[in-house]
mmCIF file of the N, C-alpha and C atoms, coordinates in Angstrom:
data_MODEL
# 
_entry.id   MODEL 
# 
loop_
_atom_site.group_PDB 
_atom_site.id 
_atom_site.type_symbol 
_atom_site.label_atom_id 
_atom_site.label_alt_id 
_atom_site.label_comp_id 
_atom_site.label_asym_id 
_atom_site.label_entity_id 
_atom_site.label_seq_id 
_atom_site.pdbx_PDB_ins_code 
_atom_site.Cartn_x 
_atom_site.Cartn_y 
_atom_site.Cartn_z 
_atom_site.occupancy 
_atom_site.B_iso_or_equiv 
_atom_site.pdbx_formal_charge 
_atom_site.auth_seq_id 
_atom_site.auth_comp_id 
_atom_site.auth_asym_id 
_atom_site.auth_atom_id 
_atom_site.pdbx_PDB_model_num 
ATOM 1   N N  . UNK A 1 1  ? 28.029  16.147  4.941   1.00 0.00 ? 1  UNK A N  1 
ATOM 2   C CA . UNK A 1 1  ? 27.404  15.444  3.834   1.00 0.00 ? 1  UNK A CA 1 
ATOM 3   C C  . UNK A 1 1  ? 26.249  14.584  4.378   1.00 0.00 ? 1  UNK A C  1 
ATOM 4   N N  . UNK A 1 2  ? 24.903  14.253  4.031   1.00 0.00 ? 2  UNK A N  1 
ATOM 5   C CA . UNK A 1 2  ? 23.808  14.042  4.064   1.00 0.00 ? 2  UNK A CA 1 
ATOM 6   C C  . UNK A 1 2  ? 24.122  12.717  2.879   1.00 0.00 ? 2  UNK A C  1 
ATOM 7   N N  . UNK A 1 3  ? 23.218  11.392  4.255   1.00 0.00 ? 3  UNK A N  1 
ATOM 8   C CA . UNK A 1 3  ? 23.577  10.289  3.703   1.00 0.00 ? 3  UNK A CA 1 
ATOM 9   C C  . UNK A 1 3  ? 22.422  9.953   2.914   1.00 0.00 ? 3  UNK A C  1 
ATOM 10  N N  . UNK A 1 4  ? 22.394  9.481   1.480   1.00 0.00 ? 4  UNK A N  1 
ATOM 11  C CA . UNK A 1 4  ? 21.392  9.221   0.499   1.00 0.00 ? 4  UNK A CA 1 
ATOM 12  C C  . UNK A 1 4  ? 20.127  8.371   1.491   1.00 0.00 ? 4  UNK A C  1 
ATOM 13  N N  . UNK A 1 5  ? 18.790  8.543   1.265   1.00 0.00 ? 5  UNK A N  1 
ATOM 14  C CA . UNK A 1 5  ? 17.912  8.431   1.684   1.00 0.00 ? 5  UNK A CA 1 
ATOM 15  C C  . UNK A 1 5  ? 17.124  7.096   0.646   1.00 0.00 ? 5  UNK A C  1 
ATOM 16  N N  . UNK A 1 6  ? 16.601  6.158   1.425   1.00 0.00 ? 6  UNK A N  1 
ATOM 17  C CA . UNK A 1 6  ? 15.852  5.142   0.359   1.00 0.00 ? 6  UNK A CA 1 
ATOM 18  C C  . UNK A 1 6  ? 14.275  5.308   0.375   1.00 0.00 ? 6  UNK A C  1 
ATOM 19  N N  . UNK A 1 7  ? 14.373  6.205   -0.521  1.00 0.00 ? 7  UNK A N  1 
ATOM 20  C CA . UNK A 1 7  ? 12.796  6.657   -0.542  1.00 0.00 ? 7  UNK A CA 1 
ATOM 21  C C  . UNK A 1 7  ? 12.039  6.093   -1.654  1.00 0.00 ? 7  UNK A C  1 
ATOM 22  N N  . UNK A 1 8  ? 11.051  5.490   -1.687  1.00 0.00 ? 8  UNK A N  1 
ATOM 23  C CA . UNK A 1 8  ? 10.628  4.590   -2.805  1.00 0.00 ? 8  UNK A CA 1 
ATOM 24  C C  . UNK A 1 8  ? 8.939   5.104   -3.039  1.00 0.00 ? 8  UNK A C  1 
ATOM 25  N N  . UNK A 1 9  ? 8.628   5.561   -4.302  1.00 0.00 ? 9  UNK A N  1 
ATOM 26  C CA . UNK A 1 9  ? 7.705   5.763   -4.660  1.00 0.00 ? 9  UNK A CA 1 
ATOM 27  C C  . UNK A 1 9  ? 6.613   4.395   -5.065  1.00 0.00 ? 9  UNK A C  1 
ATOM 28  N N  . UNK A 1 10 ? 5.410   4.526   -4.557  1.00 0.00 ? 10 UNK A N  1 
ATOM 29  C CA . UNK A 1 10 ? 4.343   3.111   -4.626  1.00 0.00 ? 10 UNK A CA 1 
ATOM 30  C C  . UNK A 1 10 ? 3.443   3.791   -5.111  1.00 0.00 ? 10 UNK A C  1 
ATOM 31  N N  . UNK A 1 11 ? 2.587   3.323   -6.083  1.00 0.00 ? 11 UNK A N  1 
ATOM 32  C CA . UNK A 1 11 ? 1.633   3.459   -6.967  1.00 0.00 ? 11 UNK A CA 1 
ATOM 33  C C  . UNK A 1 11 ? 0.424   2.885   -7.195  1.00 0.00 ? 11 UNK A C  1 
ATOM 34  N N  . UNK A 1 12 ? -0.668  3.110   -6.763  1.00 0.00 ? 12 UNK A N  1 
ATOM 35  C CA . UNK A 1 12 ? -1.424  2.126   -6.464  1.00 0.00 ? 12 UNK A CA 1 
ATOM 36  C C  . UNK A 1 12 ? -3.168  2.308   -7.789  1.00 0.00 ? 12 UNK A C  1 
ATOM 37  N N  . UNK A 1 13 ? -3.230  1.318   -8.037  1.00 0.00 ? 13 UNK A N  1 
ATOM 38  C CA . UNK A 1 13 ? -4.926  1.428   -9.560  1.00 0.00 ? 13 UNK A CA 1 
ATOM 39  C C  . UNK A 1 13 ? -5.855  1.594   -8.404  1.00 0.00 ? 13 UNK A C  1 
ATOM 40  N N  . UNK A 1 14 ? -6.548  2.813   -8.751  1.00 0.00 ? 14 UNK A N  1 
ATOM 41  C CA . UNK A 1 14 ? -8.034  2.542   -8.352  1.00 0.00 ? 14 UNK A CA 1 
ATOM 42  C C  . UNK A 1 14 ? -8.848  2.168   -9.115  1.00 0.00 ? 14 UNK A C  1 
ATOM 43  N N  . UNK A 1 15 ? -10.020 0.675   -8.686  1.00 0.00 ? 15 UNK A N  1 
ATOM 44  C CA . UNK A 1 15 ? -10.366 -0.424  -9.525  1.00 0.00 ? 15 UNK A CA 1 
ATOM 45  C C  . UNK A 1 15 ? -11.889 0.478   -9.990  1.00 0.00 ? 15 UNK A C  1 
ATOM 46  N N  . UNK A 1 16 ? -12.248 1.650   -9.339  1.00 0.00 ? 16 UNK A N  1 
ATOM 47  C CA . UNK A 1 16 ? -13.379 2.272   -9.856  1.00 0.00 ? 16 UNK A CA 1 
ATOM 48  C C  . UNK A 1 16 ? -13.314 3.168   -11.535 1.00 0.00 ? 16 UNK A C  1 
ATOM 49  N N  . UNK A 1 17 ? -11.986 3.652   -11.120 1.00 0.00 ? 17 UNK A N  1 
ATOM 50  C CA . UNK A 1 17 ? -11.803 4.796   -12.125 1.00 0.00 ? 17 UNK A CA 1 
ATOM 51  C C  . UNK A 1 17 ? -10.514 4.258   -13.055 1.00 0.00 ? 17 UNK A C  1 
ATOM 52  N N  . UNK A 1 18 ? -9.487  3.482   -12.262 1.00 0.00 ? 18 UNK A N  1 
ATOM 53  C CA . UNK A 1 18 ? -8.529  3.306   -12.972 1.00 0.00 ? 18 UNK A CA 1 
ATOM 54  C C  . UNK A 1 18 ? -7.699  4.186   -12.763 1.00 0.00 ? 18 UNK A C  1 
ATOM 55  N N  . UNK A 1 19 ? -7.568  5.587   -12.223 1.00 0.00 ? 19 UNK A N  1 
ATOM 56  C CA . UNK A 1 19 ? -6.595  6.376   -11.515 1.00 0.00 ? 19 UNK A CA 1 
ATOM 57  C C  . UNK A 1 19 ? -5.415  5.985   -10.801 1.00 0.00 ? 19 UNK A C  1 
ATOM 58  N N  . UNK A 1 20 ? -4.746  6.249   -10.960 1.00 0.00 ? 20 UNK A N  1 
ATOM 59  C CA . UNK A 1 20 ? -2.866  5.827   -10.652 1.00 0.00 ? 20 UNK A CA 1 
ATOM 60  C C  . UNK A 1 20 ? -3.092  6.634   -9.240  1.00 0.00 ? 20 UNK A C  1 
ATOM 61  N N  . UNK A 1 21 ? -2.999  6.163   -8.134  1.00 0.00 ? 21 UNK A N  1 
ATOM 62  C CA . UNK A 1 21 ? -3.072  7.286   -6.501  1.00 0.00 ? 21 UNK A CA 1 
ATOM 63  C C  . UNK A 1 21 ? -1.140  6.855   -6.125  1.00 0.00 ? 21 UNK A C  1 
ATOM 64  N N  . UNK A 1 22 ? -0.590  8.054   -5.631  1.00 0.00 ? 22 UNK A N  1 
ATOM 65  C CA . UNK A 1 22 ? 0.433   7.866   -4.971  1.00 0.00 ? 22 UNK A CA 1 
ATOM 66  C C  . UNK A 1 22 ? 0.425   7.202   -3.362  1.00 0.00 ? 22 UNK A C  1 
ATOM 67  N N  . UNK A 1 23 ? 0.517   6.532   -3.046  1.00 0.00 ? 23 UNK A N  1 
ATOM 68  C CA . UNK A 1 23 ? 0.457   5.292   -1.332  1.00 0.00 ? 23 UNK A CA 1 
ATOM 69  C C  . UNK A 1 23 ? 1.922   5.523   -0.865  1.00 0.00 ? 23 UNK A C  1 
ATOM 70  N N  . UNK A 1 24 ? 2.724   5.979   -1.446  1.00 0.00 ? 24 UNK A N  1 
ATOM 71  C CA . UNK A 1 24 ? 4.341   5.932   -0.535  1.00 0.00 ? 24 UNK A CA 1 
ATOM 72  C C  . UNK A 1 24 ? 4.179   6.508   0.418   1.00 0.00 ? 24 UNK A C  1 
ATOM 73  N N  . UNK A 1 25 ? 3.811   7.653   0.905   1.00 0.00 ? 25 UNK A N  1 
ATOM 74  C CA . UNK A 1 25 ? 3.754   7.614   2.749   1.00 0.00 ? 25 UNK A CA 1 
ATOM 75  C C  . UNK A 1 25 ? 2.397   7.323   3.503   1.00 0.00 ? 25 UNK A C  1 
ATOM 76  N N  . UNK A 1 26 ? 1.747   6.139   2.673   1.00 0.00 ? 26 UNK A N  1 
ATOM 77  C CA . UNK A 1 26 ? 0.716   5.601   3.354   1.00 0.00 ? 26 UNK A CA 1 
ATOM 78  C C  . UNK A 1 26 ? 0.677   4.557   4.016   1.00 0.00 ? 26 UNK A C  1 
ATOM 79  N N  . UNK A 1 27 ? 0.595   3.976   5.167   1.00 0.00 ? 27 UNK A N  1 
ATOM 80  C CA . UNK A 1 27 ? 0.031   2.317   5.514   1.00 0.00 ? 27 UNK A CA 1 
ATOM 81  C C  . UNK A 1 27 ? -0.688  1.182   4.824   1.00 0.00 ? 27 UNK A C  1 
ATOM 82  N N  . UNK A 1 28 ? 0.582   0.397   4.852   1.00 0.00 ? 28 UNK A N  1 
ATOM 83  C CA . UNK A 1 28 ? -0.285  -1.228  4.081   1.00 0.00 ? 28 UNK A CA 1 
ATOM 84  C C  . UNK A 1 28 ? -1.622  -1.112  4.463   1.00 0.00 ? 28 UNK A C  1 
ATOM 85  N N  . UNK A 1 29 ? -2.343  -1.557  3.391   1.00 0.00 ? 29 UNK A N  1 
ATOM 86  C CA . UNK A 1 29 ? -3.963  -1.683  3.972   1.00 0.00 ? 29 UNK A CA 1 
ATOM 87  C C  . UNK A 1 29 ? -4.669  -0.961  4.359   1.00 0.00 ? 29 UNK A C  1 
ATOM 88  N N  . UNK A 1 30 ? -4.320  0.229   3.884   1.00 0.00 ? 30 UNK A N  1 
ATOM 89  C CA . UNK A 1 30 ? -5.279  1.017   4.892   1.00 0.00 ? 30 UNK A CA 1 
ATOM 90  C C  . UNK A 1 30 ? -5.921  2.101   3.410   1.00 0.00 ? 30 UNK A C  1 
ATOM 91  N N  . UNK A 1 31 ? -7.433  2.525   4.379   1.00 0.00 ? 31 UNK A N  1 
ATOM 92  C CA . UNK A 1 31 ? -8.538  2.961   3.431   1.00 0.00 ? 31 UNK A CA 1 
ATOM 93  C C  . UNK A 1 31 ? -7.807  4.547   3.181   1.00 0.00 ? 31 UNK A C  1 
ATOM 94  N N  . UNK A 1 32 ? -8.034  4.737   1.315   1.00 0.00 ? 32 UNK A N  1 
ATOM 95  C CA . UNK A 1 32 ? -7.611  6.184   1.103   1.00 0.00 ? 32 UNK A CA 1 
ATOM 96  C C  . UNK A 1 32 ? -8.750  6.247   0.300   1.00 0.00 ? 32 UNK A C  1 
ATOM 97  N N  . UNK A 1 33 ? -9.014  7.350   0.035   1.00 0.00 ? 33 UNK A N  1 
ATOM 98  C CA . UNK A 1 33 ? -10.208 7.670   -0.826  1.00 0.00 ? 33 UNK A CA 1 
ATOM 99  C C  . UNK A 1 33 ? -9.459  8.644   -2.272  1.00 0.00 ? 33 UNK A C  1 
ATOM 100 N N  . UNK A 1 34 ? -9.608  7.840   -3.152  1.00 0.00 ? 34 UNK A N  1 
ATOM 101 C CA . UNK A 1 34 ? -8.901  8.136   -4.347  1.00 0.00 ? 34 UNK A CA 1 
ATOM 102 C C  . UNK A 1 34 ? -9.323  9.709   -5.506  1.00 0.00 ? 34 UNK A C  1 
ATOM 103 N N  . UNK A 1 35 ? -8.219  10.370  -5.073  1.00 0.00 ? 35 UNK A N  1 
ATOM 104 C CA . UNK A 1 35 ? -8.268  11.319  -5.346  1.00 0.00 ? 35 UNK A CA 1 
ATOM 105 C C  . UNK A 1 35 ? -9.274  12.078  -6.674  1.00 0.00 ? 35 UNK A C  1 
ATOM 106 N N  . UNK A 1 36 ? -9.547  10.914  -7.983  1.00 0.00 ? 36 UNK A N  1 
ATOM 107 C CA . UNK A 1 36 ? -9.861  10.983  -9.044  1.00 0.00 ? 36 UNK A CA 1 
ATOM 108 C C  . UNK A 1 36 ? -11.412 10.750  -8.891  1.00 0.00 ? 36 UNK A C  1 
ATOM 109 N N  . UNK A 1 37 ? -11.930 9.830   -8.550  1.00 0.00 ? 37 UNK A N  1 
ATOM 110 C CA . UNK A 1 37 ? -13.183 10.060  -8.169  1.00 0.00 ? 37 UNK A CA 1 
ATOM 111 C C  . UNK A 1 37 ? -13.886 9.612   -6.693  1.00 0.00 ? 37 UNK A C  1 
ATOM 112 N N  . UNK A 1 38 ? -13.360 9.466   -5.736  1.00 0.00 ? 38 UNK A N  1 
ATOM 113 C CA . UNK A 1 38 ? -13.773 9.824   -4.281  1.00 0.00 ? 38 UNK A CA 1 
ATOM 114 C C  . UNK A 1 38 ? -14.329 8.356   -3.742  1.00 0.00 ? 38 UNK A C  1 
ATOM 115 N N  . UNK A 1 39 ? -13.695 7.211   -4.568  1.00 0.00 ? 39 UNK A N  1 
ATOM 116 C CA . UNK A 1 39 ? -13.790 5.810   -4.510  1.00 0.00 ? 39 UNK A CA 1 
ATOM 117 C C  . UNK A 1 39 ? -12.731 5.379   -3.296  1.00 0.00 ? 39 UNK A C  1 
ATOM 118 N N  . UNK A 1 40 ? -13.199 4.878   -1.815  1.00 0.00 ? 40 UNK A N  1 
ATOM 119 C CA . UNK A 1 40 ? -12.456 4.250   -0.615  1.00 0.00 ? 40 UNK A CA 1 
ATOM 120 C C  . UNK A 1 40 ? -11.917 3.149   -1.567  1.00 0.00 ? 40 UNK A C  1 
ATOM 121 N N  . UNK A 1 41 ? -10.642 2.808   -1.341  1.00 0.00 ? 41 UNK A N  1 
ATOM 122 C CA . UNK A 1 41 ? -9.615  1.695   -1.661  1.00 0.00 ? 41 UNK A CA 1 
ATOM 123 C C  . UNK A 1 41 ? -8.719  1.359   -0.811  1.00 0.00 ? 41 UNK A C  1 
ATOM 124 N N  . UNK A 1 42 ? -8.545  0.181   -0.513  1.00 0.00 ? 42 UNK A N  1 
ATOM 125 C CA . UNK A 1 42 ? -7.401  -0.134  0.628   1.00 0.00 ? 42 UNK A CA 1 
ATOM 126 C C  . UNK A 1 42 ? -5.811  0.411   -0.717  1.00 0.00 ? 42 UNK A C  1 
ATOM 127 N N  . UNK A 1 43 ? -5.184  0.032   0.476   1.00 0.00 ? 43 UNK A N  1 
ATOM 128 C CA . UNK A 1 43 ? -3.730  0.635   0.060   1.00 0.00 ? 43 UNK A CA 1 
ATOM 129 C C  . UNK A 1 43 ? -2.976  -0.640  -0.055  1.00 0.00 ? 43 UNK A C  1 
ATOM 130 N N  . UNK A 1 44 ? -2.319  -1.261  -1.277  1.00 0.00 ? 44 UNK A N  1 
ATOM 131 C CA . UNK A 1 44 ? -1.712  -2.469  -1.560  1.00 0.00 ? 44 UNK A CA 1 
ATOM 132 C C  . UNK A 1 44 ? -0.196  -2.043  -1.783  1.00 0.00 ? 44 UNK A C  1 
ATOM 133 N N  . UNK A 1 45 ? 0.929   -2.468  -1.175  1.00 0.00 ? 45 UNK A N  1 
ATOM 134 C CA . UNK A 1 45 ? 1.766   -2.212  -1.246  1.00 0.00 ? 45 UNK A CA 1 
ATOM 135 C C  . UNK A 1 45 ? 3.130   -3.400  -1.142  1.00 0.00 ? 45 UNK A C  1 
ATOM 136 N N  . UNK A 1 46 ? 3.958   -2.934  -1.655  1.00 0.00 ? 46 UNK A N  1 
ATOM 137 C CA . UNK A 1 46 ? 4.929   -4.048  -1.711  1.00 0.00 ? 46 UNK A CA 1 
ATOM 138 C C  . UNK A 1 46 ? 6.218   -3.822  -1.108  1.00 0.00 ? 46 UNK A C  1 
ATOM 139 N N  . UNK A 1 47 ? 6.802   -4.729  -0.405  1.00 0.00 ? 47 UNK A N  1 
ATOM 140 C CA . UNK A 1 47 ? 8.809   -4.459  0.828   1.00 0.00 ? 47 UNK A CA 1 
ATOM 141 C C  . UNK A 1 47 ? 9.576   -5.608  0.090   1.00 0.00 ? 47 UNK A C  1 
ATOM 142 N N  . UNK A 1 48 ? 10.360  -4.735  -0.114  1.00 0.00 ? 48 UNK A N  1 
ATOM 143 C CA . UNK A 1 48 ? 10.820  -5.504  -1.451  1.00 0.00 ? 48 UNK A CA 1 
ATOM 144 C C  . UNK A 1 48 ? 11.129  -6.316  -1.940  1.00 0.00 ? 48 UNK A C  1 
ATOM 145 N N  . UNK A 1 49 ? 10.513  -8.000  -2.278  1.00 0.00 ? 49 UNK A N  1 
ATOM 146 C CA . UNK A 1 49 ? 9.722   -8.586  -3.590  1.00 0.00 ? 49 UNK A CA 1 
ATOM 147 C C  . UNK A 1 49 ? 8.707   -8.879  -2.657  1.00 0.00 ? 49 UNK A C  1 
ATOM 148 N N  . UNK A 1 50 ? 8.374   -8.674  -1.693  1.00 0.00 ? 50 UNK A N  1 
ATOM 149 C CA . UNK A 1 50 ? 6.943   -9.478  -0.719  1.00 0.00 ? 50 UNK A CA 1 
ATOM 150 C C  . UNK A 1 50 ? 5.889   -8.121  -1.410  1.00 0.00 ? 50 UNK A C  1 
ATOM 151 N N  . UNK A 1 51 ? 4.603   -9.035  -1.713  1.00 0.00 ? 51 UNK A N  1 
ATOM 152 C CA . UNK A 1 51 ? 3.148   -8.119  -1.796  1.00 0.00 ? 51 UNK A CA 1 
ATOM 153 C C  . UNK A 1 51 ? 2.756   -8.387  -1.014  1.00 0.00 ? 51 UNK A C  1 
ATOM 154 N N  . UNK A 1 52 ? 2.029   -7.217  -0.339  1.00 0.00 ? 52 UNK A N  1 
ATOM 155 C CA . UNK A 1 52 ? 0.733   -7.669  0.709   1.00 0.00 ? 52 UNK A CA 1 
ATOM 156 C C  . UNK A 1 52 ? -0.110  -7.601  -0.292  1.00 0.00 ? 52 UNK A C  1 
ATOM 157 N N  . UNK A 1 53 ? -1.180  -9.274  0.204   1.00 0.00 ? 53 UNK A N  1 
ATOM 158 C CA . UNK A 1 53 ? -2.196  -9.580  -0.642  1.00 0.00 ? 53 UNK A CA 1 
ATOM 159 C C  . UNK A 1 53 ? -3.576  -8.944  0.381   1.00 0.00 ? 53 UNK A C  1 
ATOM 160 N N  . UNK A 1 54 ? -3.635  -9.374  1.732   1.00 0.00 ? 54 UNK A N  1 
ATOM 161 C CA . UNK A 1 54 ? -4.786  -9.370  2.576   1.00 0.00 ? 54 UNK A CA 1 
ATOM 162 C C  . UNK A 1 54 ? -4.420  -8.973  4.019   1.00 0.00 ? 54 UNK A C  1 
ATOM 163 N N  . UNK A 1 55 ? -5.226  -8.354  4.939   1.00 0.00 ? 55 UNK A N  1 
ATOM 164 C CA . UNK A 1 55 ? -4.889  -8.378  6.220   1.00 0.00 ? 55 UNK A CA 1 
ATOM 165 C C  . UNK A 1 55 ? -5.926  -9.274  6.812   1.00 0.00 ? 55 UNK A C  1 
ATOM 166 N N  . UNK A 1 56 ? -5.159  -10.490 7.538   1.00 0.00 ? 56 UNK A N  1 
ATOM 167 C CA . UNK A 1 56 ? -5.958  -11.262 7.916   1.00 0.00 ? 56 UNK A CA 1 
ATOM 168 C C  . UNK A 1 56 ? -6.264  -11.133 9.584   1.00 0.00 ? 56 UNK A C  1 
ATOM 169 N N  . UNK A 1 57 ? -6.096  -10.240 10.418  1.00 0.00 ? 57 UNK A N  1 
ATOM 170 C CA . UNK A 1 57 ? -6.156  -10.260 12.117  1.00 0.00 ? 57 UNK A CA 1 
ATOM 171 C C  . UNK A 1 57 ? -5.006  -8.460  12.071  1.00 0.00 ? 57 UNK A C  1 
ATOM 172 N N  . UNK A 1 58 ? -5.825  -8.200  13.448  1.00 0.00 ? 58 UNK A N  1 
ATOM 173 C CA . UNK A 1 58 ? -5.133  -7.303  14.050  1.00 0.00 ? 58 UNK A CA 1 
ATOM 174 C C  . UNK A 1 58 ? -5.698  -6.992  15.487  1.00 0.00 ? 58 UNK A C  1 
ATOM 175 N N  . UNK A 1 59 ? -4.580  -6.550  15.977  1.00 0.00 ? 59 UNK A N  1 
ATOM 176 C CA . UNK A 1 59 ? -4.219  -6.915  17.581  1.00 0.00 ? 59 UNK A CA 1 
ATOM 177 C C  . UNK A 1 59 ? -3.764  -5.364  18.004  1.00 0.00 ? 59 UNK A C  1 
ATOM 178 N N  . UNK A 1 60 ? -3.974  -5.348  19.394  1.00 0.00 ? 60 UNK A N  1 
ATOM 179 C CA . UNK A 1 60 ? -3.700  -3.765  20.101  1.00 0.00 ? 60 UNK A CA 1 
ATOM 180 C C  . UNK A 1 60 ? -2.492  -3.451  19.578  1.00 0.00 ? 60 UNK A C  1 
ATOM 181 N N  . UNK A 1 61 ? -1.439  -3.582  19.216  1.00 0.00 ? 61 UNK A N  1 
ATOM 182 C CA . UNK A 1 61 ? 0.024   -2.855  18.531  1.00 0.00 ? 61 UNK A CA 1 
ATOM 183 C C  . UNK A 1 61 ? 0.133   -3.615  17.540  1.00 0.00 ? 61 UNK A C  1 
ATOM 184 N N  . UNK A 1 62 ? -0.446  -4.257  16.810  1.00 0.00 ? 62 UNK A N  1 
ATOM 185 C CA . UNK A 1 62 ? -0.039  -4.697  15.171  1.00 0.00 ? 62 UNK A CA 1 
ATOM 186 C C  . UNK A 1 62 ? -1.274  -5.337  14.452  1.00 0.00 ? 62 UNK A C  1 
ATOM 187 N N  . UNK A 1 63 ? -0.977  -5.668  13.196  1.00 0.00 ? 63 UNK A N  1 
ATOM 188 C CA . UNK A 1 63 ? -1.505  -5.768  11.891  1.00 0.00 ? 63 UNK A CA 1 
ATOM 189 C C  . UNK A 1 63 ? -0.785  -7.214  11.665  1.00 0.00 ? 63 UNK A C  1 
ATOM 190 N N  . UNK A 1 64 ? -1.858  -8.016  11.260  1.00 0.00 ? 64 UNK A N  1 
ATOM 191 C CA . UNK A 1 64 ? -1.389  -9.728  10.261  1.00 0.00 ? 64 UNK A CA 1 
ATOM 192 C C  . UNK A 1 64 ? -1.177  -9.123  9.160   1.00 0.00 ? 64 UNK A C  1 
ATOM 193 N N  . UNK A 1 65 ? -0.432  -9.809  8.325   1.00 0.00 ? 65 UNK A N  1 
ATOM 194 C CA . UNK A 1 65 ? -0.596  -9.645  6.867   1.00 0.00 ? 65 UNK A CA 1 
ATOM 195 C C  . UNK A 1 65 ? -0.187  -10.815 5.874   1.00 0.00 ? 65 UNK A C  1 
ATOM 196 N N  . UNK A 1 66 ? -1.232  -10.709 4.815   1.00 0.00 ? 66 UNK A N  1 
ATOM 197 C CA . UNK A 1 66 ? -0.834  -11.776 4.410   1.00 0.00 ? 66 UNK A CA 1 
ATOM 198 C C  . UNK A 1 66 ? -0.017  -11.652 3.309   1.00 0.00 ? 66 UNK A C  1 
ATOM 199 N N  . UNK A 1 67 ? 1.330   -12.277 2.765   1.00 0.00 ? 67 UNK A N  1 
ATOM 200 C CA . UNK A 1 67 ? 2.664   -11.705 1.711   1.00 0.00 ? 67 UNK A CA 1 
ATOM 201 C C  . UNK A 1 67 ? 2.346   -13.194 0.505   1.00 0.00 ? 67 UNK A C  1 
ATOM 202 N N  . UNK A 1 68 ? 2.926   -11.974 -0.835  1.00 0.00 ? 68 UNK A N  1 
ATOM 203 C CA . UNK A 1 68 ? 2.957   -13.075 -1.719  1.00 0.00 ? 68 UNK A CA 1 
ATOM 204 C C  . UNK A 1 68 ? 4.363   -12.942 -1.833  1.00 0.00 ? 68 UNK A C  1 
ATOM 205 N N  . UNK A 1 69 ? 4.993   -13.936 -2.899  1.00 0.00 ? 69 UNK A N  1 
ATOM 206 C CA . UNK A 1 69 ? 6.702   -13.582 -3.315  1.00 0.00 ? 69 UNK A CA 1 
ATOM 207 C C  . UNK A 1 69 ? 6.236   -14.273 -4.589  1.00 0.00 ? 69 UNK A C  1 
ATOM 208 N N  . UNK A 1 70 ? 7.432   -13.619 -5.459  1.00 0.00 ? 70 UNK A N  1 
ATOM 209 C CA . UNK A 1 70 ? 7.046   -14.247 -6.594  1.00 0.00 ? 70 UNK A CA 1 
ATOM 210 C C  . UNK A 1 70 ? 7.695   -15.308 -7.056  1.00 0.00 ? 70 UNK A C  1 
ATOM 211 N N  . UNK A 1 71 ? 7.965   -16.139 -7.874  1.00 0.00 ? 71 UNK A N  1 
ATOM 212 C CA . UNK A 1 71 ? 7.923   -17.349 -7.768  1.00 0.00 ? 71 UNK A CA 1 
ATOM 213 C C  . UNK A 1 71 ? 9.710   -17.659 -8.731  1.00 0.00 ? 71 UNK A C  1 
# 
């Protein structure tokens, strides 16, 4: 038996077109070019209730980031 998997679908607006892009096996922050009309958008994503708002620094093996929570 095959142990259930936590696979979570992320959804991300592109602010050009308004197109819904799928980001679940993409990297926080990082540039995709949106499928609907060919508009670069970083990738905003959320671990679960933290948003990444910004990447503020990055270093030879990692990424800053900056998290919201909601309130």
């Amino acid at each position: 038996m095959t142990p259930p998997q936590d696979i979570f679908q992320y959804y991300s607006t592109c602010p050009a077109c308004e197109g819904v892009i799928d980001v679940s096996t993409l990297e926080p922050y990082s540039k995709v070019a949106c499928p609907h009309c060919g508009e670069f958008v970083r990738v905003r994503r959320k671990f679960d209730h933290f948003s990444i708002i910004k990447q503020i620094g990055e270093g030879g093996m990692s990424v800053c980031l900056t998290p919201k929570t909601p309130l």
